[in-house]
Backbone as a chain_set.jsonl record, in Angstrom:
{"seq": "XXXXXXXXXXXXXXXXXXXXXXXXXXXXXXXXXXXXXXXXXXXXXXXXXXXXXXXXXXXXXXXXXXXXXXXXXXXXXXXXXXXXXXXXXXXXXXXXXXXXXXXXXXXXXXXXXXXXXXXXXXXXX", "coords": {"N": [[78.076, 71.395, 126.982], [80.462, 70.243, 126.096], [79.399, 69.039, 124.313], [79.429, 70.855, 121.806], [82.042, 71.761, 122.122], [83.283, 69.816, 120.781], [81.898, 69.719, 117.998], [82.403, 72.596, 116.945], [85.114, 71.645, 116.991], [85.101, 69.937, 115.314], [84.008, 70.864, 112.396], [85.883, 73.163, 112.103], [87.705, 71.455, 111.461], [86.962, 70.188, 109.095], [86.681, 72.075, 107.852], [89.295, 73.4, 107.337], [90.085, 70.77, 105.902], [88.691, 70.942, 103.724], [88.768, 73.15, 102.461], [91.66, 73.739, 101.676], [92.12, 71.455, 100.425], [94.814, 70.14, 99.94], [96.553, 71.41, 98.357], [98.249, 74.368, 97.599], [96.68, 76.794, 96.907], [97.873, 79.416, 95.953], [99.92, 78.812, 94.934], [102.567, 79.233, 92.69], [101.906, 77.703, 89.298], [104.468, 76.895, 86.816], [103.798, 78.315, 83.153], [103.126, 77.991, 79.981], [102.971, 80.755, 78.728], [103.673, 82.03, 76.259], [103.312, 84.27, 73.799], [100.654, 84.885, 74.135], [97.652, 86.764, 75.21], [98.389, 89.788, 77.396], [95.635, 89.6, 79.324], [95.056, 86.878, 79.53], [97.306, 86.102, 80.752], [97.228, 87.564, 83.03], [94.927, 86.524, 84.326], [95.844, 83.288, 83.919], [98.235, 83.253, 85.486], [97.101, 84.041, 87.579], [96.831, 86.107, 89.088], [94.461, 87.921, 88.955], [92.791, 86.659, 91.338], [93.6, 87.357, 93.752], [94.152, 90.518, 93.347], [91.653, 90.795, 91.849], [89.173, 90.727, 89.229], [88.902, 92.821, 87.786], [90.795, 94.758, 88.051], [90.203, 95.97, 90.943], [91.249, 95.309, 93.336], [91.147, 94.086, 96.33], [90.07, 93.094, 99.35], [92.69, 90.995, 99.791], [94.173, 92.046, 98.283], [96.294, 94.797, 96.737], [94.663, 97.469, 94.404], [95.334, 97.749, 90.957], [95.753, 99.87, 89.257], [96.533, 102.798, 87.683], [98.761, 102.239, 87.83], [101.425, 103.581, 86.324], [101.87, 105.745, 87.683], [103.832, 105.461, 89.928], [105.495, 103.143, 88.965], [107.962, 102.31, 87.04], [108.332, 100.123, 84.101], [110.333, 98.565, 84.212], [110.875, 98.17, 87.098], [108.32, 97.155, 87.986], [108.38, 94.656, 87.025], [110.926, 93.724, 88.036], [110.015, 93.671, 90.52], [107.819, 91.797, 90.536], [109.36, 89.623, 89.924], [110.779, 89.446, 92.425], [109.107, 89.718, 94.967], [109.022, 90.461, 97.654], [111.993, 91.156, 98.354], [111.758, 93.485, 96.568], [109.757, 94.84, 98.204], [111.335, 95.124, 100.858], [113.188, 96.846, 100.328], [112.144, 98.624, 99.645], [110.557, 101.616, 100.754], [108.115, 103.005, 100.5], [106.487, 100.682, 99.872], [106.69, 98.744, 101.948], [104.317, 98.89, 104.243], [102.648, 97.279, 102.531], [102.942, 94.222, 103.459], [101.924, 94.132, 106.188], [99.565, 95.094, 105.226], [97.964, 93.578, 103.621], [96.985, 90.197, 103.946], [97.406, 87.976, 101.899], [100.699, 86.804, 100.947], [102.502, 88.398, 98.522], [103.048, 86.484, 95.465], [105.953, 85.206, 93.942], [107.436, 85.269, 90.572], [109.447, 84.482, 89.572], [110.295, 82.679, 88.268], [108.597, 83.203, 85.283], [108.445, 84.024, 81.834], [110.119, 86.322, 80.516], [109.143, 87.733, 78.345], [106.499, 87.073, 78.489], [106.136, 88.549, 81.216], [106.838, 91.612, 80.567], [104.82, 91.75, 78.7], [102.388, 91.434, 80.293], [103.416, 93.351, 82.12], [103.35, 96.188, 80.74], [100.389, 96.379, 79.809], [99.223, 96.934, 82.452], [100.387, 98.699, 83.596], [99.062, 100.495, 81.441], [96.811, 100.697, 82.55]], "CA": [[79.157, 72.254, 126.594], [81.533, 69.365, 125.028], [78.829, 68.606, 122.645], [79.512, 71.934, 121.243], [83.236, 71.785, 121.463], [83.467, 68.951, 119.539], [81.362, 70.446, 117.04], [83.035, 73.325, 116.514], [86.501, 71.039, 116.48], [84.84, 68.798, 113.699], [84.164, 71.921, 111.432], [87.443, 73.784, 111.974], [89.131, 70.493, 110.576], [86.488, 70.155, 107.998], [86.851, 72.988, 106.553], [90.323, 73.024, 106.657], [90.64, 69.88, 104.655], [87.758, 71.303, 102.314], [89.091, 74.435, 101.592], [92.911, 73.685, 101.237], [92.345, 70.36, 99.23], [96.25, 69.759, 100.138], [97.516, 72.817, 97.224], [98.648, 75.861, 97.775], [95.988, 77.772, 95.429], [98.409, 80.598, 95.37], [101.559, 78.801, 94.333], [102.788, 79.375, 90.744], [102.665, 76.986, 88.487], [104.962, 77.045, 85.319], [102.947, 77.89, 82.457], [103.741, 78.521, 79.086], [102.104, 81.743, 78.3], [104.411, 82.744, 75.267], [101.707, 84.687, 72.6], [98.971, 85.056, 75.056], [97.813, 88.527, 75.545], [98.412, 90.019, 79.043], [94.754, 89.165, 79.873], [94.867, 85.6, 79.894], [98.542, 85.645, 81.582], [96.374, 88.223, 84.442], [94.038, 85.107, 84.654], [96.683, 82.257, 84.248], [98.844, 83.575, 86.946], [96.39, 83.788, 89.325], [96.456, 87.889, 89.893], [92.915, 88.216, 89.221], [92.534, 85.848, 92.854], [93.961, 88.419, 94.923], [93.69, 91.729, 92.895], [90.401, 91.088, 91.256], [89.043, 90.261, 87.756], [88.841, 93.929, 86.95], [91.889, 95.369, 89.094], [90.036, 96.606, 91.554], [91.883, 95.557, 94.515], [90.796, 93.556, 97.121], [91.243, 92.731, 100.935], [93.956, 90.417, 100.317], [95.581, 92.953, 97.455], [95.955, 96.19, 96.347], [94.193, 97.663, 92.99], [96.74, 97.413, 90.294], [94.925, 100.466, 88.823], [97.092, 103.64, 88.422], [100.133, 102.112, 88.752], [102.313, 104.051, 85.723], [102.349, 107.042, 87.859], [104.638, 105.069, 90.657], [106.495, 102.413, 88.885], [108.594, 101.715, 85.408], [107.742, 98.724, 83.566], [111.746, 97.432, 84.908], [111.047, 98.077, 88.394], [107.348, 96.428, 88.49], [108.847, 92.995, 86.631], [111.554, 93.249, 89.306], [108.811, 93.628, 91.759], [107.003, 90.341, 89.987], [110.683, 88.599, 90.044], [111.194, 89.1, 93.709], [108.223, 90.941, 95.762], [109.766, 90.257, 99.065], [113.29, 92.038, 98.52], [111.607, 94.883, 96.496], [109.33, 95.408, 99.588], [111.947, 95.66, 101.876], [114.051, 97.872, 99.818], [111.296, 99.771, 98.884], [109.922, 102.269, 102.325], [106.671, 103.026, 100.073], [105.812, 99.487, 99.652], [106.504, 98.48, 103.712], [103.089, 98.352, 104.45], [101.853, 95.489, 102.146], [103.147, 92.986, 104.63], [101.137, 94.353, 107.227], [98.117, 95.637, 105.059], [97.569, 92.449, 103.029], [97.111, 89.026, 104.668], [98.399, 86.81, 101.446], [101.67, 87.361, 100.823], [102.674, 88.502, 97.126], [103.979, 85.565, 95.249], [107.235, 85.725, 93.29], [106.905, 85.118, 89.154], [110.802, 83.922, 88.975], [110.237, 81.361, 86.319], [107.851, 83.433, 84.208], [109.484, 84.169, 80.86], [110.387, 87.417, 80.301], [108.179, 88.521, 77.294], [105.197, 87.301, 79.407], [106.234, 89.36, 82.338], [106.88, 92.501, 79.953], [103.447, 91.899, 78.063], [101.775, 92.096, 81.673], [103.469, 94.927, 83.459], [102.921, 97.265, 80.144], [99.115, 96.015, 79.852], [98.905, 96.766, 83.912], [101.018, 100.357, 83.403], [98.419, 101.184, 80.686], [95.611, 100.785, 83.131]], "C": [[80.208, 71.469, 125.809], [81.13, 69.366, 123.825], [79.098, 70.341, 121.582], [81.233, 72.366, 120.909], [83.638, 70.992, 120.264], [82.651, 69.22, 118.099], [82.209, 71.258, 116.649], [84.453, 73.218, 116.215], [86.175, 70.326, 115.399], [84.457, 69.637, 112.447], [85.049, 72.85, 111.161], [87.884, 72.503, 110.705], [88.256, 69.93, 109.199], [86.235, 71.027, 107.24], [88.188, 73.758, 106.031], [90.805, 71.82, 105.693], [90.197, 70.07, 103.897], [88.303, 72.283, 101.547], [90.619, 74.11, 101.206], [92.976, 72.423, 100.124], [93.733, 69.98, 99.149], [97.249, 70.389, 99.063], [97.506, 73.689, 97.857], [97.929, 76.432, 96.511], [96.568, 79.152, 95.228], [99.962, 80.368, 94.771], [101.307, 78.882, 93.034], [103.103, 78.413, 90.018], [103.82, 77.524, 87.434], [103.808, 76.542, 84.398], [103.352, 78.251, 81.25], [102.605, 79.37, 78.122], [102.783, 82.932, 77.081], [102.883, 83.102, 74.152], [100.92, 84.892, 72.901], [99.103, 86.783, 75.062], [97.449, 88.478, 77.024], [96.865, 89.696, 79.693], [94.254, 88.429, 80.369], [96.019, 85.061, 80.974], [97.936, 86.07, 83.038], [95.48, 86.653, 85.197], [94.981, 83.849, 85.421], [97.317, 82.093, 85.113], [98.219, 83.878, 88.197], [95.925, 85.161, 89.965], [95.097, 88.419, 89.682], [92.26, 87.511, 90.871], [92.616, 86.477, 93.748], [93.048, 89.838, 94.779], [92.03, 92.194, 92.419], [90.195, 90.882, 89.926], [88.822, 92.172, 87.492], [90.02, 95.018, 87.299], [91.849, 96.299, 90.229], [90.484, 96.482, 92.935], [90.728, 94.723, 95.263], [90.712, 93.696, 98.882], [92.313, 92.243, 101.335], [94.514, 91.145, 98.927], [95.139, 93.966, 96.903], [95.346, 96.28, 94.877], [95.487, 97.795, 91.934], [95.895, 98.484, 88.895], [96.183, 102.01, 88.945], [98.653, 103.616, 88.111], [101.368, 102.866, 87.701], [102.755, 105.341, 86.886], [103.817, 106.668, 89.271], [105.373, 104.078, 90.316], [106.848, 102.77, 87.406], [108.215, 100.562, 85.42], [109.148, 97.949, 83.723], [111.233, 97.268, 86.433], [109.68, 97.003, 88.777], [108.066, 95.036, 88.317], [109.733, 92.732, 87.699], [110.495, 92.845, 90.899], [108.095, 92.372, 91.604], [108.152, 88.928, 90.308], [110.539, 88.192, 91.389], [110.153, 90.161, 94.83], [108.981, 91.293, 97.057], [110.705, 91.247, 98.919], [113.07, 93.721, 97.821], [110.603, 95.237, 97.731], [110.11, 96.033, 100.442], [113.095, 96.604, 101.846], [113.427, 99.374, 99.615], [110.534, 100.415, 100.434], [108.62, 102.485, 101.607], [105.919, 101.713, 99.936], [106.048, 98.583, 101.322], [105.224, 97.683, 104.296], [102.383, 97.116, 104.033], [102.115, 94.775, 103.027], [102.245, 93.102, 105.498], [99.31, 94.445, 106.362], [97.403, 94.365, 104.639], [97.738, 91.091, 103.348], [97.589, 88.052, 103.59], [99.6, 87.672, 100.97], [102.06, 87.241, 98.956], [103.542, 87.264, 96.497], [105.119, 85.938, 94.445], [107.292, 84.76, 92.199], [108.882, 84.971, 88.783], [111.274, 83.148, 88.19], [109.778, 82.031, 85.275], [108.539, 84.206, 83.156], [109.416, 85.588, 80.882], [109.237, 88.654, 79.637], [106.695, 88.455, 77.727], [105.198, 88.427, 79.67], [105.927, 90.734, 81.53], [105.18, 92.838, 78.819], [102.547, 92.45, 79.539], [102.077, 93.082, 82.207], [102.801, 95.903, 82.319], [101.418, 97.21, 80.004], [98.19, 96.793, 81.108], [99.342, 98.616, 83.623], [100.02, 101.552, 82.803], [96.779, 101.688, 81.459], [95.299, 101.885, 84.172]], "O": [[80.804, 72.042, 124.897], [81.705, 69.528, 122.749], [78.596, 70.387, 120.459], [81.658, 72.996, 119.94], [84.125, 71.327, 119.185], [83.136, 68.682, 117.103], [83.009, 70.763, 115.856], [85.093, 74.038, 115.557], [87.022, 70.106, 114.534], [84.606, 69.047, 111.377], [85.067, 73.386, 110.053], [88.231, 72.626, 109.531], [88.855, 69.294, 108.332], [85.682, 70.935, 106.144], [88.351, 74.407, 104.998], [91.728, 71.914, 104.884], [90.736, 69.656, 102.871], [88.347, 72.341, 100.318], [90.733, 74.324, 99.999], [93.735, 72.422, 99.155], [93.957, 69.369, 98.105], [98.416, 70.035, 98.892], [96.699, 73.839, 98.773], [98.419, 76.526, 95.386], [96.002, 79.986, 94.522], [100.812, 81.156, 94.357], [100.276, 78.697, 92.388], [104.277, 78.065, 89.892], [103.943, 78.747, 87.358], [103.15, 75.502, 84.398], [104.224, 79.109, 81.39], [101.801, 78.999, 77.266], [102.56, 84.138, 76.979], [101.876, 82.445, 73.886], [100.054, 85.195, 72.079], [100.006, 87.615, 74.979], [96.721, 87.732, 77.679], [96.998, 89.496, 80.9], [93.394, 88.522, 81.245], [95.92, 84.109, 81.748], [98.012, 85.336, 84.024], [95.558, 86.068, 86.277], [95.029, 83.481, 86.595], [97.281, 81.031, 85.735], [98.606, 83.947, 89.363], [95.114, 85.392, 90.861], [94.718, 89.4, 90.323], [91.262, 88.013, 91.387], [91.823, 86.351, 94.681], [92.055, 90.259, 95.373], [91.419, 93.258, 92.517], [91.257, 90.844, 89.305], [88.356, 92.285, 86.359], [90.022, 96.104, 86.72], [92.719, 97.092, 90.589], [90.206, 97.374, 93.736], [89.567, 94.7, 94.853], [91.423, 94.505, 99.478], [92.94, 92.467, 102.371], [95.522, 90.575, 98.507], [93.972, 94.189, 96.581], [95.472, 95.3, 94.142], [96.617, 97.947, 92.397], [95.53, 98.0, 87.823], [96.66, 102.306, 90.04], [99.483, 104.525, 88.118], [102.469, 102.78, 88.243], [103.897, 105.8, 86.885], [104.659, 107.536, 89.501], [106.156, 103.777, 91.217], [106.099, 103.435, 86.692], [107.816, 99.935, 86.401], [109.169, 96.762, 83.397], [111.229, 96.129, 86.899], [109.818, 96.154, 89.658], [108.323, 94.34, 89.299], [109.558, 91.71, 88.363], [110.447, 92.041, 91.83], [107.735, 91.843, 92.655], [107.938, 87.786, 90.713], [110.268, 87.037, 91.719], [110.56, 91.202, 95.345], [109.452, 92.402, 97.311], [110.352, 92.347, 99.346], [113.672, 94.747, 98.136], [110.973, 96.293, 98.243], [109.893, 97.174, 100.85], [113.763, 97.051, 102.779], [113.834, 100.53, 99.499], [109.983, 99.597, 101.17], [107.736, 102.004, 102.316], [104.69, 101.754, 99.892], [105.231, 97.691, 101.551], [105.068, 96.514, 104.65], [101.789, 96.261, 104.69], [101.081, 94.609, 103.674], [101.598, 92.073, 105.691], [98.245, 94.005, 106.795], [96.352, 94.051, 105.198], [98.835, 90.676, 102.975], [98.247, 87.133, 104.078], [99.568, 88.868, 100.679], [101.911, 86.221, 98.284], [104.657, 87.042, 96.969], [105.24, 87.149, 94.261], [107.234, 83.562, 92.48], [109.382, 85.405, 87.745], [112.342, 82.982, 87.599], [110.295, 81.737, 84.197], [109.27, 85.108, 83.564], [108.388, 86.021, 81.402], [108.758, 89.719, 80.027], [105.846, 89.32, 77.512], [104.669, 89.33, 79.023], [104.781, 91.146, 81.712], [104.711, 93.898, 78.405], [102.168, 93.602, 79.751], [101.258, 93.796, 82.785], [101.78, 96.488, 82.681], [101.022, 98.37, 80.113], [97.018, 97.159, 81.017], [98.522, 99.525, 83.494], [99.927, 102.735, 83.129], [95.966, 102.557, 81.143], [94.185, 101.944, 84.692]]}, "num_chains": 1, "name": "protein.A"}
């Protein structure tokens, strides 16, 4: 029965050091995605990881499919600025915390004209 704990303690911690590699694969870099079209910024930023390479939504995030009929293209970028505080402002958006196990990151560096190339790209979908 040890030989089996210790097993199953020597693959916990080996596949925590395998899989994390000591990054955060969901933090944001700074990137400079001035001129890119929203497809490559979808990529660059990482929202294909969660959402999906086609926006179909995931387990760890919603489809991003749809979405003109519930946001403006101010309120999503605010939503990209600061997910957290529009969550908790927002009673329709509540749930993510609970529904989705990573937590939405927050795009507070990303330049403007990015951001605005992506939400209308995302709006159109």
């Amino acid at each position: 029965m040890k030989a089996i704990g210790t097993a199953v303690t020597g693959i916990a911690i080996a596949v925590i050091l395998g899989c994390g590699q000591g990054k955060d694969e969901f933090q944001q870099e700074i990137v400079d995605l001035t001129g890119q079209p929203p497809e490559v910024a979808f990529v660059a930023l990482k929202c294909a990881k969660c959402h999906g390479a086609g926006l179909e939504g995931q387990r760890t995030a919603p489809r991003l499919t749809g979405l003109a009929t519930r946001w403006s293209e101010d309120d999503l970028i605010a939503y990209l600025r600061n997910p957290q505080a529009v969550q908790a402002a927002t009673p329709r958006l509540a749930y993510m915390a609970e529904k989705y196990p990573i937590e939405m990151p927050a795009y507070a560096h990303t330049d403007e004209q990015v951001l605005r190339g992506l939400t209308g790209w995302l709006l159109a979908k």
